[in-house]
C-alpha positions in Angstrom: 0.0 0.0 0.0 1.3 3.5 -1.1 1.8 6.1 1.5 -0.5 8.3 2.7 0.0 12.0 1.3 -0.7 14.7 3.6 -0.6 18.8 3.0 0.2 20.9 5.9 -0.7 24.4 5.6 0.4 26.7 8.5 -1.3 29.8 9.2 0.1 31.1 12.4 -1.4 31.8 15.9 0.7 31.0 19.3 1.6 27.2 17.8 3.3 28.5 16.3 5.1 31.7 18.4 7.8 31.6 21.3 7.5 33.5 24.7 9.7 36.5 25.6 11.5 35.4 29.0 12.1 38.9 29.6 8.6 40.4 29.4 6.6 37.6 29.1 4.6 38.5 26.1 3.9 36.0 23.3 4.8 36.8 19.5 6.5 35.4 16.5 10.2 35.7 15.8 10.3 34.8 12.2 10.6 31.3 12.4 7.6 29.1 13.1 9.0 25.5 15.1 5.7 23.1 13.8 6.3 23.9 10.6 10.6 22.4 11.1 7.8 19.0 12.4 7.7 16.4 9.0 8.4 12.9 10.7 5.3 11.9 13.0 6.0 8.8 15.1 3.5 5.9 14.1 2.4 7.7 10.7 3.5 5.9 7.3 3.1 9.5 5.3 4.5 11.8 3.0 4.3 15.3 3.3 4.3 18.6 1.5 4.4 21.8 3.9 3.2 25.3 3.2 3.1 27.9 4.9 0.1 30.6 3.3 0.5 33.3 5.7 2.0 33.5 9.7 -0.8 35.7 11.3 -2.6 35.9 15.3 -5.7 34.5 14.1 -7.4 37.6 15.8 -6.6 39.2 12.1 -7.9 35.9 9.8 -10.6 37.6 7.5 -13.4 35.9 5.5 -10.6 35.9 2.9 -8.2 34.1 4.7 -10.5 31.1 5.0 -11.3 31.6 1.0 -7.4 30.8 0.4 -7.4 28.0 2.6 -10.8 26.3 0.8 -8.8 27.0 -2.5 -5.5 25.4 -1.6 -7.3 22.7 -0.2 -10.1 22.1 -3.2 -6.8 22.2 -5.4 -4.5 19.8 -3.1 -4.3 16.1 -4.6 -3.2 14.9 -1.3 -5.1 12.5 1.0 -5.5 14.6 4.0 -4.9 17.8 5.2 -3.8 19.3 8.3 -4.1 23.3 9.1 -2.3 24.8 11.9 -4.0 27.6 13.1 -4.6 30.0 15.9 -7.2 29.3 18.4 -8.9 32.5 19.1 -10.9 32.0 15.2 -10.4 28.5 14.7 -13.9 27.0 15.5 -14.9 29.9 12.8 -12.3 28.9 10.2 -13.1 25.2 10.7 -16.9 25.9 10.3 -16.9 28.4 7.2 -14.6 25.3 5.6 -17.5 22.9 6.7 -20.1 25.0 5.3 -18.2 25.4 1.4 -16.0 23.1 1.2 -16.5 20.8 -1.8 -14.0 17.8 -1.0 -14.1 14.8 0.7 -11.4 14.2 2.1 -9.9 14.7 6.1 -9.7 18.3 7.3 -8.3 18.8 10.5 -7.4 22.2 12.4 -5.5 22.4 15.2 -3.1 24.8 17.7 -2.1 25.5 21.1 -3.4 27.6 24.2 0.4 27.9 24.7 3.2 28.4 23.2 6.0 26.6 22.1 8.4 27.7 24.3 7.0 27.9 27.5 6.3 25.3 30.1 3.8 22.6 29.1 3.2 23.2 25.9 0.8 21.9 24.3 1.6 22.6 20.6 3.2 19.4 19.8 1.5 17.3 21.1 -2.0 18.5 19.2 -0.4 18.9 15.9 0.7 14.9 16.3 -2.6 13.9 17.3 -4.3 16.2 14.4 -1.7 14.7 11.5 -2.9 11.0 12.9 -6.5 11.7 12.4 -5.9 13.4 8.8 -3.8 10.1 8.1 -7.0 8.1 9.0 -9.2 6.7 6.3 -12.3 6.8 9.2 -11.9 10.9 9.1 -13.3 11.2 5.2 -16.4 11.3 6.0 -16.7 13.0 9.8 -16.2 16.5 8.0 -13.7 19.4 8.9 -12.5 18.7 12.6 -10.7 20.5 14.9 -8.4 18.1 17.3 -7.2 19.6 20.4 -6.1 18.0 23.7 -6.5 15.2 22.4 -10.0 15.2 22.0 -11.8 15.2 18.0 -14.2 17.7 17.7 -16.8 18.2 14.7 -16.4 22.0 12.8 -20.5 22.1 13.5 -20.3 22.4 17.3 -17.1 22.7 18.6 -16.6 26.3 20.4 -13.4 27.8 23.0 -15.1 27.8 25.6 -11.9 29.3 28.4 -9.4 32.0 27.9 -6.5 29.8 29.1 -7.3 26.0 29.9 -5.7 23.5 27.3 -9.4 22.0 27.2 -11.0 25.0 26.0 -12.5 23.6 23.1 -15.4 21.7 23.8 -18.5 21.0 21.8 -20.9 21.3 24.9 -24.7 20.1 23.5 -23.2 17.1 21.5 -19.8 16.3 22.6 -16.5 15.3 20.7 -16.9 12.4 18.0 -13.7 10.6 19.0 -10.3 11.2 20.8 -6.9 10.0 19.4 -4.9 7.3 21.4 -1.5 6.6 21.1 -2.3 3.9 18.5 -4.7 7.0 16.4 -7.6 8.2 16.2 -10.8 6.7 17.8 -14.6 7.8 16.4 -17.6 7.4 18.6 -20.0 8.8 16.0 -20.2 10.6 12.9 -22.0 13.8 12.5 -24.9 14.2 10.2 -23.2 16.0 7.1 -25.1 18.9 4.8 -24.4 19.8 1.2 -21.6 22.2 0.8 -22.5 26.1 -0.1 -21.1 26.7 -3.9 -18.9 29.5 -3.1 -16.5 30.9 -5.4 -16.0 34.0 -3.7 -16.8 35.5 -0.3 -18.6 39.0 -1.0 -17.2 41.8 1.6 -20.9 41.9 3.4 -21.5 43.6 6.9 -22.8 41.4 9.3 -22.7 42.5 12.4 -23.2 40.6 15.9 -25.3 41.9 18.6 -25.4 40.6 22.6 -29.3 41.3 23.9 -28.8 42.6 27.4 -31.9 43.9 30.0 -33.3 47.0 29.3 -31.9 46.9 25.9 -33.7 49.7 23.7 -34.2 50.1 19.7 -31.3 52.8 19.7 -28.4 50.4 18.4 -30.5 48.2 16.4 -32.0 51.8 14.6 -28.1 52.3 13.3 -27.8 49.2 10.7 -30.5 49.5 8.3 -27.6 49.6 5.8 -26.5 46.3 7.0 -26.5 43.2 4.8 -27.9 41.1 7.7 -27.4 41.0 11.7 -27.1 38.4 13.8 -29.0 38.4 17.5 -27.6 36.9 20.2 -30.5 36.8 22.3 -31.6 35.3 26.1 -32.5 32.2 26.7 -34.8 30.2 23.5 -34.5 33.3 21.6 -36.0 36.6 23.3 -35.1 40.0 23.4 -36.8 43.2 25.3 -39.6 44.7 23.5 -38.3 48.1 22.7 -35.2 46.3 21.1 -37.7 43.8 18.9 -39.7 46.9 17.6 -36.9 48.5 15.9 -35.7 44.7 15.3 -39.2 44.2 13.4 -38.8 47.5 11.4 -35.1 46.2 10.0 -36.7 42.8 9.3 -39.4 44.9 7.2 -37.3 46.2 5.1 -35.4 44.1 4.3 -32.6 43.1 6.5 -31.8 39.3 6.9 -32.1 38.8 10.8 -30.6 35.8 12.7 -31.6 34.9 16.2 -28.8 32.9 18.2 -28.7 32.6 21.9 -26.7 34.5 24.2 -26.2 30.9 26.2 -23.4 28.8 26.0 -25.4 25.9 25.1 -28.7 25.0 24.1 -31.3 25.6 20.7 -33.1 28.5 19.9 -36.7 28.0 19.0 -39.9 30.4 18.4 -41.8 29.5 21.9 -43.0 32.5 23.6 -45.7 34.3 21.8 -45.1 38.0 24.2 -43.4 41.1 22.4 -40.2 40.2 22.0 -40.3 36.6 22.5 -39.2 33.9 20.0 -43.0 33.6 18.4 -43.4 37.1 17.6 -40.1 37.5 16.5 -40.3 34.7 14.1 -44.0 35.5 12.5 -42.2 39.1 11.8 -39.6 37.3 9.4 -36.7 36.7 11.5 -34.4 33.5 10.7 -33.4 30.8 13.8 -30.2 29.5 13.9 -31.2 26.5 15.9 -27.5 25.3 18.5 -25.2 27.4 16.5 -22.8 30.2 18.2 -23.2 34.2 16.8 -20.1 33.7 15.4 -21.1 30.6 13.1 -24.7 31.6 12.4 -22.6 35.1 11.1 -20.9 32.7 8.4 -23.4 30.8 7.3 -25.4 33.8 6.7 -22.1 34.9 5.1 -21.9 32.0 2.8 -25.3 32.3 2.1 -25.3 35.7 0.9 -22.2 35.1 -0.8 -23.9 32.1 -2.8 -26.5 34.3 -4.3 -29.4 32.6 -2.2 -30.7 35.8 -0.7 -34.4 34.1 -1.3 -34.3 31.3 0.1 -32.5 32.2 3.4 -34.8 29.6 5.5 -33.7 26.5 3.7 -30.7 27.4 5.8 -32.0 28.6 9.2 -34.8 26.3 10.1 
Protein backbone atom coordinates (compact mmCIF):
# COMPACT_ATOMS: atom_id res chain seq x y z
CA UNK A 1 0.00 0.00 0.00
CA UNK A 2 1.33 3.51 -1.12
CA UNK A 3 1.83 6.12 1.53
CA UNK A 4 -0.54 8.29 2.74
CA UNK A 5 0.00 12.00 1.30
CA UNK A 6 -0.69 14.74 3.58
CA UNK A 7 -0.56 18.79 2.96
CA UNK A 8 0.19 20.88 5.90
CA UNK A 9 -0.66 24.36 5.61
CA UNK A 10 0.42 26.72 8.50
CA UNK A 11 -1.32 29.85 9.16
CA UNK A 12 0.07 31.09 12.43
CA UNK A 13 -1.40 31.77 15.94
CA UNK A 14 0.67 30.99 19.26
CA UNK A 15 1.63 27.21 17.78
CA UNK A 16 3.29 28.53 16.30
CA UNK A 17 5.12 31.68 18.44
CA UNK A 18 7.85 31.61 21.32
CA UNK A 19 7.50 33.49 24.66
CA UNK A 20 9.68 36.48 25.62
CA UNK A 21 11.52 35.44 28.99
CA UNK A 22 12.06 38.91 29.60
CA UNK A 23 8.59 40.39 29.44
CA UNK A 24 6.56 37.64 29.15
CA UNK A 25 4.65 38.52 26.08
CA UNK A 26 3.94 36.01 23.30
CA UNK A 27 4.82 36.85 19.49
CA UNK A 28 6.45 35.36 16.50
CA UNK A 29 10.18 35.69 15.80
CA UNK A 30 10.30 34.79 12.18
CA UNK A 31 10.61 31.29 12.43
CA UNK A 32 7.60 29.13 13.14
CA UNK A 33 8.96 25.54 15.08
CA UNK A 34 5.69 23.11 13.80
CA UNK A 35 6.30 23.86 10.57
CA UNK A 36 10.60 22.35 11.15
CA UNK A 37 7.85 19.04 12.35
CA UNK A 38 7.73 16.41 9.01
CA UNK A 39 8.35 12.90 10.75
CA UNK A 40 5.29 11.95 13.04
CA UNK A 41 6.03 8.83 15.13
CA UNK A 42 3.54 5.89 14.10
CA UNK A 43 2.43 7.70 10.71
CA UNK A 44 3.49 5.88 7.25
CA UNK A 45 3.07 9.54 5.34
CA UNK A 46 4.55 11.79 3.05
CA UNK A 47 4.33 15.31 3.26
CA UNK A 48 4.28 18.58 1.47
CA UNK A 49 4.36 21.81 3.92
CA UNK A 50 3.17 25.32 3.16
CA UNK A 51 3.10 27.91 4.91
CA UNK A 52 0.13 30.56 3.32
CA UNK A 53 0.50 33.30 5.75
CA UNK A 54 1.98 33.54 9.74
CA UNK A 55 -0.76 35.66 11.33
CA UNK A 56 -2.58 35.94 15.29
CA UNK A 57 -5.68 34.49 14.07
CA UNK A 58 -7.45 37.63 15.78
CA UNK A 59 -6.56 39.22 12.11
CA UNK A 60 -7.87 35.89 9.77
CA UNK A 61 -10.58 37.62 7.53
CA UNK A 62 -13.37 35.85 5.51
CA UNK A 63 -10.64 35.89 2.92
CA UNK A 64 -8.19 34.13 4.73
CA UNK A 65 -10.50 31.09 4.98
CA UNK A 66 -11.28 31.55 0.99
CA UNK A 67 -7.36 30.85 0.38
CA UNK A 68 -7.41 27.97 2.57
CA UNK A 69 -10.77 26.30 0.80
CA UNK A 70 -8.75 26.96 -2.46
CA UNK A 71 -5.52 25.35 -1.64
CA UNK A 72 -7.35 22.73 -0.17
CA UNK A 73 -10.06 22.06 -3.23
CA UNK A 74 -6.77 22.24 -5.37
CA UNK A 75 -4.53 19.76 -3.12
CA UNK A 76 -4.29 16.06 -4.62
CA UNK A 77 -3.19 14.95 -1.26
CA UNK A 78 -5.13 12.46 1.01
CA UNK A 79 -5.50 14.56 4.01
CA UNK A 80 -4.86 17.84 5.24
CA UNK A 81 -3.79 19.29 8.34
CA UNK A 82 -4.12 23.27 9.13
CA UNK A 83 -2.28 24.83 11.94
CA UNK A 84 -4.01 27.59 13.11
CA UNK A 85 -4.59 30.04 15.93
CA UNK A 86 -7.20 29.33 18.37
CA UNK A 87 -8.92 32.48 19.08
CA UNK A 88 -10.86 32.04 15.18
CA UNK A 89 -10.36 28.53 14.75
CA UNK A 90 -13.94 27.04 15.46
CA UNK A 91 -14.93 29.90 12.83
CA UNK A 92 -12.30 28.87 10.16
CA UNK A 93 -13.06 25.21 10.70
CA UNK A 94 -16.95 25.94 10.25
CA UNK A 95 -16.85 28.42 7.15
CA UNK A 96 -14.55 25.34 5.60
CA UNK A 97 -17.47 22.91 6.72
CA UNK A 98 -20.11 24.97 5.31
CA UNK A 99 -18.25 25.37 1.43
CA UNK A 100 -16.00 23.11 1.21
CA UNK A 101 -16.50 20.80 -1.82
CA UNK A 102 -14.03 17.84 -1.03
CA UNK A 103 -14.06 14.84 0.66
CA UNK A 104 -11.36 14.19 2.11
CA UNK A 105 -9.95 14.66 6.11
CA UNK A 106 -9.68 18.32 7.34
CA UNK A 107 -8.28 18.77 10.47
CA UNK A 108 -7.41 22.18 12.35
CA UNK A 109 -5.52 22.44 15.20
CA UNK A 110 -3.14 24.84 17.72
CA UNK A 111 -2.11 25.52 21.06
CA UNK A 112 -3.36 27.60 24.19
CA UNK A 113 0.42 27.88 24.67
CA UNK A 114 3.15 28.40 23.23
CA UNK A 115 6.04 26.60 22.14
CA UNK A 116 8.35 27.68 24.35
CA UNK A 117 6.97 27.91 27.49
CA UNK A 118 6.27 25.31 30.12
CA UNK A 119 3.81 22.58 29.13
CA UNK A 120 3.18 23.21 25.85
CA UNK A 121 0.80 21.94 24.27
CA UNK A 122 1.58 22.60 20.58
CA UNK A 123 3.21 19.44 19.77
CA UNK A 124 1.46 17.30 21.07
CA UNK A 125 -1.96 18.48 19.22
CA UNK A 126 -0.39 18.90 15.90
CA UNK A 127 0.71 14.87 16.34
CA UNK A 128 -2.60 13.92 17.32
CA UNK A 129 -4.32 16.16 14.38
CA UNK A 130 -1.74 14.66 11.48
CA UNK A 131 -2.92 10.97 12.91
CA UNK A 132 -6.47 11.74 12.43
CA UNK A 133 -5.92 13.40 8.80
CA UNK A 134 -3.76 10.11 8.15
CA UNK A 135 -7.01 8.10 9.05
CA UNK A 136 -9.23 6.67 6.28
CA UNK A 137 -12.30 6.84 9.23
CA UNK A 138 -11.89 10.87 9.10
CA UNK A 139 -13.30 11.18 5.22
CA UNK A 140 -16.36 11.34 5.97
CA UNK A 141 -16.72 12.99 9.79
CA UNK A 142 -16.24 16.47 8.04
CA UNK A 143 -13.71 19.44 8.94
CA UNK A 144 -12.51 18.68 12.56
CA UNK A 145 -10.71 20.46 14.94
CA UNK A 146 -8.44 18.08 17.31
CA UNK A 147 -7.21 19.58 20.44
CA UNK A 148 -6.09 17.96 23.68
CA UNK A 149 -6.52 15.16 22.42
CA UNK A 150 -9.99 15.17 21.96
CA UNK A 151 -11.82 15.18 18.04
CA UNK A 152 -14.19 17.75 17.70
CA UNK A 153 -16.79 18.23 14.74
CA UNK A 154 -16.44 21.95 12.81
CA UNK A 155 -20.49 22.09 13.51
CA UNK A 156 -20.31 22.37 17.25
CA UNK A 157 -17.13 22.70 18.59
CA UNK A 158 -16.59 26.33 20.43
CA UNK A 159 -13.42 27.81 22.98
CA UNK A 160 -15.14 27.77 25.58
CA UNK A 161 -11.89 29.26 28.38
CA UNK A 162 -9.36 31.96 27.87
CA UNK A 163 -6.47 29.78 29.08
CA UNK A 164 -7.29 26.01 29.91
CA UNK A 165 -5.70 23.54 27.34
CA UNK A 166 -9.43 21.97 27.21
CA UNK A 167 -10.98 25.01 26.02
CA UNK A 168 -12.49 23.55 23.14
CA UNK A 169 -15.44 21.68 23.81
CA UNK A 170 -18.47 21.01 21.81
CA UNK A 171 -20.94 21.33 24.93
CA UNK A 172 -24.68 20.11 23.49
CA UNK A 173 -23.19 17.11 21.47
CA UNK A 174 -19.82 16.29 22.63
CA UNK A 175 -16.46 15.34 20.71
CA UNK A 176 -16.90 12.37 18.03
CA UNK A 177 -13.70 10.61 18.98
CA UNK A 178 -10.34 11.16 20.76
CA UNK A 179 -6.93 10.04 19.40
CA UNK A 180 -4.86 7.29 21.39
CA UNK A 181 -1.53 6.57 21.10
CA UNK A 182 -2.32 3.90 18.45
CA UNK A 183 -4.70 7.00 16.45
CA UNK A 184 -7.58 8.15 16.20
CA UNK A 185 -10.78 6.72 17.81
CA UNK A 186 -14.57 7.81 16.41
CA UNK A 187 -17.63 7.44 18.57
CA UNK A 188 -19.97 8.80 16.00
CA UNK A 189 -20.19 10.60 12.87
CA UNK A 190 -21.96 13.76 12.48
CA UNK A 191 -24.95 14.20 10.17
CA UNK A 192 -23.25 15.96 7.14
CA UNK A 193 -25.07 18.91 4.80
CA UNK A 194 -24.42 19.76 1.21
CA UNK A 195 -21.55 22.17 0.78
CA UNK A 196 -22.54 26.08 -0.13
CA UNK A 197 -21.06 26.65 -3.89
CA UNK A 198 -18.87 29.46 -3.12
CA UNK A 199 -16.54 30.93 -5.42
CA UNK A 200 -16.04 34.00 -3.66
CA UNK A 201 -16.83 35.52 -0.28
CA UNK A 202 -18.64 39.04 -0.96
CA UNK A 203 -17.21 41.79 1.64
CA UNK A 204 -20.85 41.90 3.38
CA UNK A 205 -21.48 43.55 6.90
CA UNK A 206 -22.79 41.42 9.33
CA UNK A 207 -22.72 42.45 12.39
CA UNK A 208 -23.20 40.62 15.87
CA UNK A 209 -25.28 41.94 18.60
CA UNK A 210 -25.41 40.61 22.57
CA UNK A 211 -29.27 41.34 23.93
CA UNK A 212 -28.81 42.56 27.36
CA UNK A 213 -31.89 43.87 30.02
CA UNK A 214 -33.32 47.04 29.27
CA UNK A 215 -31.85 46.86 25.91
CA UNK A 216 -33.71 49.67 23.73
CA UNK A 217 -34.19 50.13 19.73
CA UNK A 218 -31.29 52.81 19.74
CA UNK A 219 -28.45 50.43 18.45
CA UNK A 220 -30.54 48.24 16.36
CA UNK A 221 -32.00 51.81 14.56
CA UNK A 222 -28.13 52.32 13.31
CA UNK A 223 -27.81 49.23 10.67
CA UNK A 224 -30.50 49.55 8.33
CA UNK A 225 -27.61 49.57 5.81
CA UNK A 226 -26.54 46.34 7.01
CA UNK A 227 -26.54 43.23 4.77
CA UNK A 228 -27.89 41.06 7.73
CA UNK A 229 -27.38 40.97 11.67
CA UNK A 230 -27.12 38.41 13.78
CA UNK A 231 -28.98 38.43 17.54
CA UNK A 232 -27.58 36.95 20.23
CA UNK A 233 -30.54 36.78 22.30
CA UNK A 234 -31.57 35.33 26.13
CA UNK A 235 -32.52 32.18 26.70
CA UNK A 236 -34.76 30.20 23.52
CA UNK A 237 -34.46 33.28 21.62
CA UNK A 238 -35.95 36.62 23.32
CA UNK A 239 -35.08 40.01 23.42
CA UNK A 240 -36.76 43.19 25.33
CA UNK A 241 -39.63 44.68 23.48
CA UNK A 242 -38.31 48.10 22.66
CA UNK A 243 -35.24 46.28 21.11
CA UNK A 244 -37.66 43.80 18.90
CA UNK A 245 -39.70 46.89 17.60
CA UNK A 246 -36.93 48.49 15.87
CA UNK A 247 -35.69 44.67 15.32
CA UNK A 248 -39.16 44.21 13.41
CA UNK A 249 -38.81 47.45 11.38
CA UNK A 250 -35.11 46.21 9.96
CA UNK A 251 -36.67 42.82 9.27
CA UNK A 252 -39.39 44.87 7.21
CA UNK A 253 -37.26 46.20 5.14
CA UNK A 254 -35.39 44.13 4.29
CA UNK A 255 -32.60 43.13 6.46
CA UNK A 256 -31.81 39.32 6.95
CA UNK A 257 -32.10 38.83 10.84
CA UNK A 258 -30.63 35.81 12.72
CA UNK A 259 -31.64 34.91 16.22
CA UNK A 260 -28.76 32.94 18.25
CA UNK A 261 -28.66 32.57 21.88
CA UNK A 262 -26.72 34.47 24.24
CA UNK A 263 -26.21 30.94 26.19
CA UNK A 264 -23.37 28.77 26.01
CA UNK A 265 -25.45 25.92 25.11
CA UNK A 266 -28.69 25.01 24.12
CA UNK A 267 -31.29 25.58 20.68
CA UNK A 268 -33.06 28.54 19.94
CA UNK A 269 -36.73 28.03 19.03
CA UNK A 270 -39.91 30.36 18.39
CA UNK A 271 -41.81 29.51 21.91
CA UNK A 272 -42.99 32.51 23.63
CA UNK A 273 -45.70 34.29 21.78
CA UNK A 274 -45.07 38.04 24.23
CA UNK A 275 -43.43 41.13 22.44
CA UNK A 276 -40.15 40.24 22.03
CA UNK A 277 -40.31 36.62 22.53
CA UNK A 278 -39.23 33.91 19.98
CA UNK A 279 -43.02 33.56 18.35
CA UNK A 280 -43.36 37.12 17.62
CA UNK A 281 -40.13 37.48 16.53
CA UNK A 282 -40.27 34.69 14.11
CA UNK A 283 -44.00 35.52 12.47
CA UNK A 284 -42.24 39.07 11.84
CA UNK A 285 -39.56 37.28 9.37
CA UNK A 286 -36.72 36.73 11.46
CA UNK A 287 -34.37 33.53 10.72
CA UNK A 288 -33.37 30.81 13.76
CA UNK A 289 -30.18 29.47 13.90
CA UNK A 290 -31.20 26.48 15.95
CA UNK A 291 -27.49 25.30 18.48
CA UNK A 292 -25.20 27.40 16.49
CA UNK A 293 -22.82 30.23 18.15
CA UNK A 294 -23.19 34.16 16.75
CA UNK A 295 -20.10 33.74 15.42
CA UNK A 296 -21.11 30.60 13.15
CA UNK A 297 -24.69 31.58 12.41
CA UNK A 298 -22.62 35.13 11.12
CA UNK A 299 -20.91 32.70 8.42
CA UNK A 300 -23.35 30.81 7.33
CA UNK A 301 -25.43 33.80 6.72
CA UNK A 302 -22.07 34.92 5.11
CA UNK A 303 -21.89 31.98 2.82
CA UNK A 304 -25.30 32.27 2.13
CA UNK A 305 -25.35 35.67 0.90
CA UNK A 306 -22.15 35.14 -0.84
CA UNK A 307 -23.88 32.07 -2.84
CA UNK A 308 -26.47 34.30 -4.34
CA UNK A 309 -29.41 32.58 -2.16
CA UNK A 310 -30.65 35.78 -0.72
CA UNK A 311 -34.43 34.15 -1.26
CA UNK A 312 -34.29 31.31 0.07
CA UNK A 313 -32.48 32.17 3.39
CA UNK A 314 -34.81 29.62 5.48
CA UNK A 315 -33.67 26.52 3.72
CA UNK A 316 -30.65 27.37 5.76
CA UNK A 317 -31.99 28.56 9.18
CA UNK A 318 -34.81 26.34 10.09
Amino acid sequence: MSKKHLLLLHTGGTISMKENLETGGVSTDGSNPIAEVIDIPGVDAQYTVKELFQIPSPHVTIQHMMMLKKEIEATKADGVVITHGTDTMEETAYFLQLTLEKAIPVVLTGAMRSSNEVSADGLANFIAAVKTAASSEAADQGVLVVMNEAIHSAQYVTKTNTGSLDSFQSRDAGPVGTVLKSGPHFFHTPTQQRPIHLKHAKDVHIPILKVYAGMDGSLINQLSGCDGIIIEAMGQGNIPPLAAEALIDLIQKGVPVVITSRCGSGIVQPVYEYDGGGASLKKAGALFAGGLTGQKARLKLLAALSGGHNQNLPYFFN
